[in-house]
N, CA, C and O atoms as a GROMACS GRO file, in nm:
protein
  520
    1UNK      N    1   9.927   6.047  11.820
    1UNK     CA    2   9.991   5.916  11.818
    1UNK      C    3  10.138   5.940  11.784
    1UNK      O    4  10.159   5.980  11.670
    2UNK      N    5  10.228   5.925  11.852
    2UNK     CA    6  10.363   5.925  11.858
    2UNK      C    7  10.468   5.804  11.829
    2UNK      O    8  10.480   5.748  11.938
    3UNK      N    9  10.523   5.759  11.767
    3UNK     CA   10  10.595   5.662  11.794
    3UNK      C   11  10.747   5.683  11.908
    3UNK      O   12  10.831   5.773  11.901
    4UNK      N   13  10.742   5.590  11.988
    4UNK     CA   14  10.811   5.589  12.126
    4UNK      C   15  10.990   5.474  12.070
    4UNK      O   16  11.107   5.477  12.109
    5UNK      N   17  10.934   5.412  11.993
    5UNK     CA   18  10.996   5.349  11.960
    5UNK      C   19  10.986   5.258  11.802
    5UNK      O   20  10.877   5.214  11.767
    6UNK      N   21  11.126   5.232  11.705
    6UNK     CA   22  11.069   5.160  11.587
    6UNK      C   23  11.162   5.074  11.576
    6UNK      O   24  11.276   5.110  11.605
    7UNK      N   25  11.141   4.963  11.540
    7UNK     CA   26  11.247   4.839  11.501
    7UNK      C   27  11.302   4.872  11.317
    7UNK      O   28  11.258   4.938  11.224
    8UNK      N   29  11.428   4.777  11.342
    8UNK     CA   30  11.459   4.805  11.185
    8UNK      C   31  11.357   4.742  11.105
    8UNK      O   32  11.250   4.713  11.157
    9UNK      N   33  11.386   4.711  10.950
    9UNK     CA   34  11.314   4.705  10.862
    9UNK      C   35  11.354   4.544  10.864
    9UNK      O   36  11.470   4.508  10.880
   10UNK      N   37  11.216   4.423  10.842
   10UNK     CA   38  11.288   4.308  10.822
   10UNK      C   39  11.203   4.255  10.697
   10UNK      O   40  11.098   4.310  10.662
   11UNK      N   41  11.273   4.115  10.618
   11UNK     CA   42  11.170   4.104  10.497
   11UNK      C   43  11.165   3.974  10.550
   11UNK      O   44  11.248   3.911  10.616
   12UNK      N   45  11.059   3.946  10.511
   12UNK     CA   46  10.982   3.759  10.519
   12UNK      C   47  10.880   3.719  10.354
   12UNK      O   48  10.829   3.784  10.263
   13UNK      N   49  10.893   3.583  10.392
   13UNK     CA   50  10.808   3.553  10.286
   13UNK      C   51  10.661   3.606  10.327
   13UNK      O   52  10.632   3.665  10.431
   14UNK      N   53  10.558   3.564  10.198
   14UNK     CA   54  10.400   3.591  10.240
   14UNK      C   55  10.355   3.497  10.362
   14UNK      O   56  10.400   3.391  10.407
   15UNK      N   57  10.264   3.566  10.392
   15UNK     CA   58  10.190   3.459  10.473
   15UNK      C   59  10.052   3.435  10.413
   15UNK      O   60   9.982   3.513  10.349
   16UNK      N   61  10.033   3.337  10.439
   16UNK     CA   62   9.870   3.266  10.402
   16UNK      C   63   9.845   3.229  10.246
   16UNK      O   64   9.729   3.240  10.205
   17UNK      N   65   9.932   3.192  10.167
   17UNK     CA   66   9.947   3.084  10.079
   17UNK      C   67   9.928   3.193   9.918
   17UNK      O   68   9.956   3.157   9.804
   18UNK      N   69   9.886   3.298   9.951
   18UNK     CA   70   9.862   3.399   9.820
   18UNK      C   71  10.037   3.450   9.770
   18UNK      O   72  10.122   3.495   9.847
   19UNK      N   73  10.052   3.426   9.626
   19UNK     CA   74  10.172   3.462   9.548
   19UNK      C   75  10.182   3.569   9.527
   19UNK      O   76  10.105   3.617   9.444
   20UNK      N   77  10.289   3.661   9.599
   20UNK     CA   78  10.327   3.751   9.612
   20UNK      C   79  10.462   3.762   9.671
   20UNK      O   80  10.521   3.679   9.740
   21UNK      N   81  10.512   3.911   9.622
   21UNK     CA   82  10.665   3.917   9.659
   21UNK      C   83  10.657   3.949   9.825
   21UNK      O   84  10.557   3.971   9.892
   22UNK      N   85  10.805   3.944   9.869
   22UNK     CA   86  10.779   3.896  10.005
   22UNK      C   87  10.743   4.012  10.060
   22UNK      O   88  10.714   4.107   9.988
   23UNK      N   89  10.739   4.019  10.211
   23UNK     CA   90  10.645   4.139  10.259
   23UNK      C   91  10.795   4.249  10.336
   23UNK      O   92  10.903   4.193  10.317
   24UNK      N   93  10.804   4.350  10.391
   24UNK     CA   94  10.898   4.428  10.468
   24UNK      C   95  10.757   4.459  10.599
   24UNK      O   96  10.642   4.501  10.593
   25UNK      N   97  10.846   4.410  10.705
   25UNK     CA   98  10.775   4.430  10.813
   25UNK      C   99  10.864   4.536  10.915
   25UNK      O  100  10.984   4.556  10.896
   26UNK      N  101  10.803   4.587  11.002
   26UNK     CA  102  10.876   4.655  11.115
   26UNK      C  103  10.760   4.700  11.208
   26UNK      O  104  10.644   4.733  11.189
   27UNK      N  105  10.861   4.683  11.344
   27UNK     CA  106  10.737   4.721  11.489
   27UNK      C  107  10.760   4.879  11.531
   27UNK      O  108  10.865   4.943  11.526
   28UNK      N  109  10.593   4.934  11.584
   28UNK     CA  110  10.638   5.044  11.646
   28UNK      C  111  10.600   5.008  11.832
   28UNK      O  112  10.554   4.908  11.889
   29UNK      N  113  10.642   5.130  11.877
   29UNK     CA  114  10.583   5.133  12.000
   29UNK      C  115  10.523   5.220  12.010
   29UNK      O  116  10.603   5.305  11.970
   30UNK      N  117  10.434   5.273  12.036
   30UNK     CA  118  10.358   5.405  12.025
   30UNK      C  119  10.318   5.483  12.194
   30UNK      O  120  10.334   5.426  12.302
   31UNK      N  121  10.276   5.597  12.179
   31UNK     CA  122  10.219   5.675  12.268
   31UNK      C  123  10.084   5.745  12.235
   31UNK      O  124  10.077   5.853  12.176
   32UNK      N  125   9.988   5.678  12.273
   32UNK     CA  126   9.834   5.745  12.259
   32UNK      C  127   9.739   5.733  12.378
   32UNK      O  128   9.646   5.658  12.408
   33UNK      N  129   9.797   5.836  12.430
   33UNK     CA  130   9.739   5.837  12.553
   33UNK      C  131   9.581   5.886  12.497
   33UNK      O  132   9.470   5.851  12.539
   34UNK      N  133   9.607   5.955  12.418
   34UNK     CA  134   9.455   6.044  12.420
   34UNK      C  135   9.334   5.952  12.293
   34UNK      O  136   9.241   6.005  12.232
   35UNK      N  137   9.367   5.840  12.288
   35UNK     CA  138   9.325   5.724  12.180
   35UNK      C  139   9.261   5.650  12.220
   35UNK      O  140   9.325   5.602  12.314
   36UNK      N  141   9.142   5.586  12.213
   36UNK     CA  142   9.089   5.453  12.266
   36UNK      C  143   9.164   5.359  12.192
   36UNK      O  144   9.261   5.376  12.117
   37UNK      N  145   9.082   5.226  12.238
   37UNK     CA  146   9.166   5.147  12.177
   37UNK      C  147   9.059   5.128  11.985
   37UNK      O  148   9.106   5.105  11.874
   38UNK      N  149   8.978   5.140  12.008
   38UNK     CA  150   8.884   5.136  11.875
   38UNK      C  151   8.938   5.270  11.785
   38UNK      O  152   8.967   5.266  11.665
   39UNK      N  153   8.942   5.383  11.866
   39UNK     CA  154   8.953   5.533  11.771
   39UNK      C  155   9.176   5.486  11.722
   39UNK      O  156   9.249   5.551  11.648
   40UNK      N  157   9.204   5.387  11.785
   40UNK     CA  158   9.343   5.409  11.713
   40UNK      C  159   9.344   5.299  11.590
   40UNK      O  160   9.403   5.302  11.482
   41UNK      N  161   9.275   5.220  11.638
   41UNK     CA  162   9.229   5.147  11.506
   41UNK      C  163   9.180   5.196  11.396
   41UNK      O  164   9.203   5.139  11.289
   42UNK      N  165   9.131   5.270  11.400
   42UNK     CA  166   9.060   5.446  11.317
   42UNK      C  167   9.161   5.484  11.232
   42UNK      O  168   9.159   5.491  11.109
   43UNK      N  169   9.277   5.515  11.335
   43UNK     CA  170   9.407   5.576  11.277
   43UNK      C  171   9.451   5.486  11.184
   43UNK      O  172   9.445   5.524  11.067
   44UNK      N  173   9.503   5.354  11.209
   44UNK     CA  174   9.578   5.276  11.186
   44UNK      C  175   9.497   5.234  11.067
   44UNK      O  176   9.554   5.154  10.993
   45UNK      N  177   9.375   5.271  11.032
   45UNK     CA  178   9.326   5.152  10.919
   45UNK      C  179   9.312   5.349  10.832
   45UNK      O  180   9.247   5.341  10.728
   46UNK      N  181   9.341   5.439  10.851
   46UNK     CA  182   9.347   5.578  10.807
   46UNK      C  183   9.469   5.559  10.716
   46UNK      O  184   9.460   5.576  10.594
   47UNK      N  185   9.587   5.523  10.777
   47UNK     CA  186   9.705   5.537  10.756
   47UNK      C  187   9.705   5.455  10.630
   47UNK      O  188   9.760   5.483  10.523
   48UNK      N  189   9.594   5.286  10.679
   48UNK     CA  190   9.633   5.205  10.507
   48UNK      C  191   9.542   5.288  10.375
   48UNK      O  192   9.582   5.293  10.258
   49UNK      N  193   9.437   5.337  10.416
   49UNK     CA  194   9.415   5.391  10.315
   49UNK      C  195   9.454   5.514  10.289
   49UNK      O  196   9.384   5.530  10.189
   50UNK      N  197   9.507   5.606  10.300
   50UNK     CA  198   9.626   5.695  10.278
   50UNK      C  199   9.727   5.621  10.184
   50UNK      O  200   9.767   5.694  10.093
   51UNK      N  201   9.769   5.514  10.184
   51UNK     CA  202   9.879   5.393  10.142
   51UNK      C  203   9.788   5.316  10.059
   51UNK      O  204   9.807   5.195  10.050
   52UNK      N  205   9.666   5.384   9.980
   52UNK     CA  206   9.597   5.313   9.877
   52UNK      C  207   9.559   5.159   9.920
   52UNK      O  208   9.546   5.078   9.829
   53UNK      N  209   9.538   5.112  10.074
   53UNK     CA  210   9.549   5.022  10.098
   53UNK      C  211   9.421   4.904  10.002
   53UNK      O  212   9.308   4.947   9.978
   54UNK      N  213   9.447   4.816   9.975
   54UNK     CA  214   9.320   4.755   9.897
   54UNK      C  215   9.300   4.633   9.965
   54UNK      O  216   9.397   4.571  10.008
   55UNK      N  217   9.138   4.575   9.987
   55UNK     CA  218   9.138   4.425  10.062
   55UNK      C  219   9.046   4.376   9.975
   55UNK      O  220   8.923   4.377   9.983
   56UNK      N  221   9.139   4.320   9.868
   56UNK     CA  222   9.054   4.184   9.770
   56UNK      C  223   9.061   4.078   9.773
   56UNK      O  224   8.977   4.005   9.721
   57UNK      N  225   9.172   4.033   9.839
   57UNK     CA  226   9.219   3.924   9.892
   57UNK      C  227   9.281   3.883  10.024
   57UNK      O  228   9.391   3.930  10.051
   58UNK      N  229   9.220   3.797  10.114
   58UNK     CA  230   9.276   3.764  10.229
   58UNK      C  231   9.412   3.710  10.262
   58UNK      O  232   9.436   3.590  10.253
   59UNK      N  233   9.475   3.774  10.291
   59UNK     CA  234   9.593   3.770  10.332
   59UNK      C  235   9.719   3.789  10.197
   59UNK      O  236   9.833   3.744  10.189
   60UNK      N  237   9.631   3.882  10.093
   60UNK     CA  238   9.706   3.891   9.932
   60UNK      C  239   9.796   4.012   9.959
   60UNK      O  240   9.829   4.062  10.067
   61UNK      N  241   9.829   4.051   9.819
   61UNK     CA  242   9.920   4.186   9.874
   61UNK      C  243   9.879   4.298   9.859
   61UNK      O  244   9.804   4.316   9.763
   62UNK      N  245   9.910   4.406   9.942
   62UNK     CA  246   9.927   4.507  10.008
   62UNK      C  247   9.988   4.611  10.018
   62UNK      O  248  10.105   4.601  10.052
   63UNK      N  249   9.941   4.729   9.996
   63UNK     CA  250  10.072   4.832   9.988
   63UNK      C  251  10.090   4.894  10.173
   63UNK      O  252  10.146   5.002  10.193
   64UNK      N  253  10.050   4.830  10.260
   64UNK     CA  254  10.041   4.872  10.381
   64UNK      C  255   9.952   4.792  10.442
   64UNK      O  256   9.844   4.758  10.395
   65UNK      N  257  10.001   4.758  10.557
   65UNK     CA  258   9.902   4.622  10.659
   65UNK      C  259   9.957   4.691  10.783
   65UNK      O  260  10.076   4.673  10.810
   66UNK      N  261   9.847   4.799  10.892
   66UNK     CA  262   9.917   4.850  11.011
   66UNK      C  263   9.777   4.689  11.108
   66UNK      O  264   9.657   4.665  11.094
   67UNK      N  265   9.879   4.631  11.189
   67UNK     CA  266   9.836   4.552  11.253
   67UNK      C  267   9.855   4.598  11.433
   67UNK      O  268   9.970   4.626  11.469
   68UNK      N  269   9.749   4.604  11.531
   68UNK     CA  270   9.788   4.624  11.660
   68UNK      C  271   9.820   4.527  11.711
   68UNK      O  272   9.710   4.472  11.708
   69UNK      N  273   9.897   4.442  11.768
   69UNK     CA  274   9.889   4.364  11.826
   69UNK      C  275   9.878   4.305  11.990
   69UNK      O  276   9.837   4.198  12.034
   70UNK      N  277   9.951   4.460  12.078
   70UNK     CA  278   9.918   4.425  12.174
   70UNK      C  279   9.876   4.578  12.230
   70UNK      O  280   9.948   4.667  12.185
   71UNK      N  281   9.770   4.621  12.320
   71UNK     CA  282   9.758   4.734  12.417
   71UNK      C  283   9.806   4.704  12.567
   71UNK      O  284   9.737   4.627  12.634
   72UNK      N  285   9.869   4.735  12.597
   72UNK     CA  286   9.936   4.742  12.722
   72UNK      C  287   9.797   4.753  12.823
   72UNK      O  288   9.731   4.857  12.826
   73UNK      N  289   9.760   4.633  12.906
   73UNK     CA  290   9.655   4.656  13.008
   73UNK      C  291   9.542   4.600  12.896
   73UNK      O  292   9.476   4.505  12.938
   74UNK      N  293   9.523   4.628  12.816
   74UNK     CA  294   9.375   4.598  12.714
   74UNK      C  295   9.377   4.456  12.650
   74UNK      O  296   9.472   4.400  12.596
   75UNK      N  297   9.226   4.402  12.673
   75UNK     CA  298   9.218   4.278  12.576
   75UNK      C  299   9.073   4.306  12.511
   75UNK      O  300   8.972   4.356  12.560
   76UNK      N  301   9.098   4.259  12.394
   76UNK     CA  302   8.909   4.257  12.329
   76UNK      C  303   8.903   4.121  12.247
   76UNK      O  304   8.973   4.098  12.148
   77UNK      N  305   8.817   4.041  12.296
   77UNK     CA  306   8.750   3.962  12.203
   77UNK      C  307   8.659   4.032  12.088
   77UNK      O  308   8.585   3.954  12.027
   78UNK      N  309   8.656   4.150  12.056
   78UNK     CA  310   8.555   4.212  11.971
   78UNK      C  311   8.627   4.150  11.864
   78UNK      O  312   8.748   4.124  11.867
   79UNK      N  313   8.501   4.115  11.709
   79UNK     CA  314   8.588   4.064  11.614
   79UNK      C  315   8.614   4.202  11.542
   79UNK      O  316   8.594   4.196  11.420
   80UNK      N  317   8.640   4.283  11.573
   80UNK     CA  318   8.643   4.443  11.484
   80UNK      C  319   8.776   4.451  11.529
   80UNK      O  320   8.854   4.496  11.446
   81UNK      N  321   8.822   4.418  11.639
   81UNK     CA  322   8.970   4.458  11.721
   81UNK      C  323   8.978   4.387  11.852
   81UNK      O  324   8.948   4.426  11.965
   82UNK      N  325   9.035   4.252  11.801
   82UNK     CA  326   9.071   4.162  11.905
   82UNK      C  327   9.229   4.153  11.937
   82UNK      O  328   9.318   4.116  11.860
   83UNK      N  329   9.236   4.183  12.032
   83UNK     CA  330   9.368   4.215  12.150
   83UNK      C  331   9.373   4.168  12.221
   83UNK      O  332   9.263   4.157  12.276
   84UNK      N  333   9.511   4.082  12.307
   84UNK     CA  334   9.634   4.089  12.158
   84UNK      C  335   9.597   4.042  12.029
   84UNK      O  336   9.485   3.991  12.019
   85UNK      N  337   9.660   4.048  11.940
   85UNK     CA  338   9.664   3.969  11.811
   85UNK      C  339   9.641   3.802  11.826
   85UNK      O  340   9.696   3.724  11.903
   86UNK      N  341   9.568   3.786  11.752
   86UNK     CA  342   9.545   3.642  11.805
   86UNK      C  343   9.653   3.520  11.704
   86UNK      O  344   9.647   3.397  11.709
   87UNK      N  345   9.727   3.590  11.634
   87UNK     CA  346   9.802   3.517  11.579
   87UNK      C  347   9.955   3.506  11.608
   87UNK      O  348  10.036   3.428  11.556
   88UNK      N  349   9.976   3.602  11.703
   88UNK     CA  350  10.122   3.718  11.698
   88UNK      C  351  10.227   3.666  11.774
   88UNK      O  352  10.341   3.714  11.777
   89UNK      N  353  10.175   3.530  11.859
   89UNK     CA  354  10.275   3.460  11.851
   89UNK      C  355  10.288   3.306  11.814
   89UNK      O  356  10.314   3.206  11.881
   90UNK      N  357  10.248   3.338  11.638
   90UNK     CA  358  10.303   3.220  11.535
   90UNK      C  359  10.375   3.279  11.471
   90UNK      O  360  10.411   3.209  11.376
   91UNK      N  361  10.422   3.382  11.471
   91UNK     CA  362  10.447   3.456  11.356
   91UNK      C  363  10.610   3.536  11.380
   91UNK      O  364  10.621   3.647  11.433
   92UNK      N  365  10.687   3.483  11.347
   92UNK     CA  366  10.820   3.538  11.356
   92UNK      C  367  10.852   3.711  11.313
   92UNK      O  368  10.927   3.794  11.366
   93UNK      N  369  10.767   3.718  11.204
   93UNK     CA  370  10.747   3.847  11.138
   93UNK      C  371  10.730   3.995  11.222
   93UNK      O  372  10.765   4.110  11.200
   94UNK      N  373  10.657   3.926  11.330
   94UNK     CA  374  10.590   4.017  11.454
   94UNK      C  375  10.674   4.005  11.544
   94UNK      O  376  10.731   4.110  11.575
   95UNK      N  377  10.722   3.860  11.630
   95UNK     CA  378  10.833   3.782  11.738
   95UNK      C  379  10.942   3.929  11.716
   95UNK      O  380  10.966   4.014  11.802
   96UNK      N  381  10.988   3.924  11.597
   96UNK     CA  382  11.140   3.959  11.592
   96UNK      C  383  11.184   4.097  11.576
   96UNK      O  384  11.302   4.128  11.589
   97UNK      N  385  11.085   4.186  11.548
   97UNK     CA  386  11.108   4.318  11.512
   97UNK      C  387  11.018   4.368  11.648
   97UNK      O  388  11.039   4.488  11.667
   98UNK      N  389  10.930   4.316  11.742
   98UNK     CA  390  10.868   4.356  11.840
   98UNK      C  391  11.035   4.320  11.909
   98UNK      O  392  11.118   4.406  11.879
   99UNK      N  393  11.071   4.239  11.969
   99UNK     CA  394  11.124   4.169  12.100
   99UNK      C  395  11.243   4.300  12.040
   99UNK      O  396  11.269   4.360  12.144
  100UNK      N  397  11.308   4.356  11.947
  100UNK     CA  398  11.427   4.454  11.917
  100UNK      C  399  11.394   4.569  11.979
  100UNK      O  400  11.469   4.655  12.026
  101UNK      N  401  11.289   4.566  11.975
  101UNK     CA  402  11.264   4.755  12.057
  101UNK      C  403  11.180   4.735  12.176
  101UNK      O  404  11.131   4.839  12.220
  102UNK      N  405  11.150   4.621  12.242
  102UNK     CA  406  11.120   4.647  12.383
  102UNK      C  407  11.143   4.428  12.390
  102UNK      O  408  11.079   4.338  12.336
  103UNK      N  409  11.265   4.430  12.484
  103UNK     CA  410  11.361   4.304  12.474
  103UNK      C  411  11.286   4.258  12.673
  103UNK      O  412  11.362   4.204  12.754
  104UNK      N  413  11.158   4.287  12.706
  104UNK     CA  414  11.127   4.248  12.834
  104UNK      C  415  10.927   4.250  12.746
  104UNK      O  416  10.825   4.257  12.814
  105UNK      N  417  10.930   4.244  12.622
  105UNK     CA  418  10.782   4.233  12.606
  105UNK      C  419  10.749   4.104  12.629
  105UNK      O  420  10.816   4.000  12.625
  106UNK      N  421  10.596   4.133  12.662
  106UNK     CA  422  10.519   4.003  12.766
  106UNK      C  423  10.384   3.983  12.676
  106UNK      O  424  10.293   4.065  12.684
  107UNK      N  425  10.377   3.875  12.594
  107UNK     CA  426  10.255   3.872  12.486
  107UNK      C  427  10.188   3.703  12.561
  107UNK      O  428  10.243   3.593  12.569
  108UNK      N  429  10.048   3.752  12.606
  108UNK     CA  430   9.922   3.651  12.699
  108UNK      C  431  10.034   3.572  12.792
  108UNK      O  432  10.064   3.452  12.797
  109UNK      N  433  10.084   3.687  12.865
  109UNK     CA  434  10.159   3.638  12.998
  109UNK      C  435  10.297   3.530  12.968
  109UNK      O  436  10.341   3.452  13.054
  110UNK      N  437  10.348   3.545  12.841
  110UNK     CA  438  10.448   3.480  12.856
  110UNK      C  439  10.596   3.601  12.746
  110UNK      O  440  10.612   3.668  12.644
  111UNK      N  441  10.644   3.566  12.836
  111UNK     CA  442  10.818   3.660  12.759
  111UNK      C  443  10.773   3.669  12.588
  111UNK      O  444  10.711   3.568  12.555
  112UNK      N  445  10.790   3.761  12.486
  112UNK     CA  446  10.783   3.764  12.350
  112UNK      C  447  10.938   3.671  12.322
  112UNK      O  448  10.968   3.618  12.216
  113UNK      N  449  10.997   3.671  12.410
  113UNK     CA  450  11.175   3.606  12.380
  113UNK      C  451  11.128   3.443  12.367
  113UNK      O  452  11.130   3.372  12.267
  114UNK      N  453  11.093   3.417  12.484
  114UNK     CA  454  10.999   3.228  12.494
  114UNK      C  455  10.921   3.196  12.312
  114UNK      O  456  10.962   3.124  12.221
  115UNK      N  457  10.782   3.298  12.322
  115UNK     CA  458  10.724   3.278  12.212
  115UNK      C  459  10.821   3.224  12.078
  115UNK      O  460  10.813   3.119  12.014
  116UNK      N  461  10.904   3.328  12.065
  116UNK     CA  462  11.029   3.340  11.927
  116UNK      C  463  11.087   3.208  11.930
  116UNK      O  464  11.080   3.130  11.835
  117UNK      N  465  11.149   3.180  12.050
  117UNK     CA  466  11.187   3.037  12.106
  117UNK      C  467  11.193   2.977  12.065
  117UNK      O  468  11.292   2.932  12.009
  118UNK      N  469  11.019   2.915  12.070
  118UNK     CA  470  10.933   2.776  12.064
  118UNK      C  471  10.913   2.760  11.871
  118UNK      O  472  10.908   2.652  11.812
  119UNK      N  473  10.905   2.894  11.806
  119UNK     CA  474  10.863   2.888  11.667
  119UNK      C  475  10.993   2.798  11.576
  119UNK      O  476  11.113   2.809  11.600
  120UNK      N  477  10.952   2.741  11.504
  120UNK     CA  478  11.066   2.695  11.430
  120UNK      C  479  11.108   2.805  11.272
  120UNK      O  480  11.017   2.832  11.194
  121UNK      N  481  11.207   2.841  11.256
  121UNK     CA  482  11.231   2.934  11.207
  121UNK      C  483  11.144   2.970  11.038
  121UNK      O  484  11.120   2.876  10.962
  122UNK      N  485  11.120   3.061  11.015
  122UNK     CA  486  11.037   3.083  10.918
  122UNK      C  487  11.140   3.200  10.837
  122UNK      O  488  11.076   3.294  10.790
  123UNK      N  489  11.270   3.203  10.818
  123UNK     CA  490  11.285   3.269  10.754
  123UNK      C  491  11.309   3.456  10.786
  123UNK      O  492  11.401   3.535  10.765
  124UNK      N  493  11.232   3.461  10.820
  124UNK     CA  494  11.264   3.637  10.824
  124UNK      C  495  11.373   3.676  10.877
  124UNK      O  496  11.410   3.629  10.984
  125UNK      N  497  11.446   3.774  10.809
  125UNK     CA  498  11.597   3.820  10.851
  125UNK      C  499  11.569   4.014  10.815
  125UNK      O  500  11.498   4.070  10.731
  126UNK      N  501  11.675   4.074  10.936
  126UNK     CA  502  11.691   4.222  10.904
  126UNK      C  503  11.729   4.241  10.749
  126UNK      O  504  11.813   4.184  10.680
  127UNK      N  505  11.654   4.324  10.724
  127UNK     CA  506  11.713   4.404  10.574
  127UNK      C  507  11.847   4.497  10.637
  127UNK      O  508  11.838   4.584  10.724
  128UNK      N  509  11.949   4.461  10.580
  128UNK     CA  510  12.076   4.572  10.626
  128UNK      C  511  12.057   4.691  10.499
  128UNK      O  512  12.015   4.697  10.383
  129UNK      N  513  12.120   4.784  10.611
  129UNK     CA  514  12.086   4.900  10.524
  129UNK      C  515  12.200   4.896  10.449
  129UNK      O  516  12.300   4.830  10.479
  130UNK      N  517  12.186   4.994  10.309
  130UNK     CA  518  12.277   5.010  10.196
  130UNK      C  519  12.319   5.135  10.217
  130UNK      O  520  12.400   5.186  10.140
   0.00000   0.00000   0.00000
């Protein structure tokens, strides 16, 4: 698994109503050719627990949340790994650090630029570097 591409670092508030400090998000683009789409989910939920990841609370905090959101060509209604993300375009968090490193992405057939569009702003801005 390679990353092909990474967006900068951006911060937003929480999502889903649990008190916590805000979150740092950023998109990759990856290369896994040699990955299903289930065995990279493997990876990706490897990586949170590597990152002590803990799930006691739905949508609480986190020392790492790797989310897929879209496979290029792939969709799954499976509830284990449903693709695209079925939330990913409400969510500015995802909109804005995806559309920076690939500015022609296409999320359930419509521009990721449209999606960002239509959202009314929620806040999330680039962290500038120091």
């Amino acid at each position: 698994m390679l990353p092909v591409r990474a967006s900068s670092l951006y911060i937003s508030e929480p999502w889903g109503g649990v008190e916590q400090p805000p979150f740092l998000n950023q998109a990759l683009l990856i290369d896994a050719p040699l990955l299903t789409p289930h065995s990279l989910l493997a990876a990706c939920q490897e990586l949170e627990r590597e990152a002590n990841r803990v799930r006691d609370v739905r949508w609480g905090p986190r020392t790492l949340d790797v989310d897929i959101v879209d496979i290029e060509g792939y969709t799954s209604n499976d509830p284990v790994l449903t693709v695209p993300h079925p939330r990913a375009h409400l969510r500015e968090f995802v909109l804005r650090p995806w559309l920076e490193i690939d500015p022609d992405a296409v999320l359930d057939g419509v521009p990721v630029r449209t999606w960002l569009e239509r959202l009314e702003p929620q806040g999330v801005r680039r962290l500038e570097e120091r």
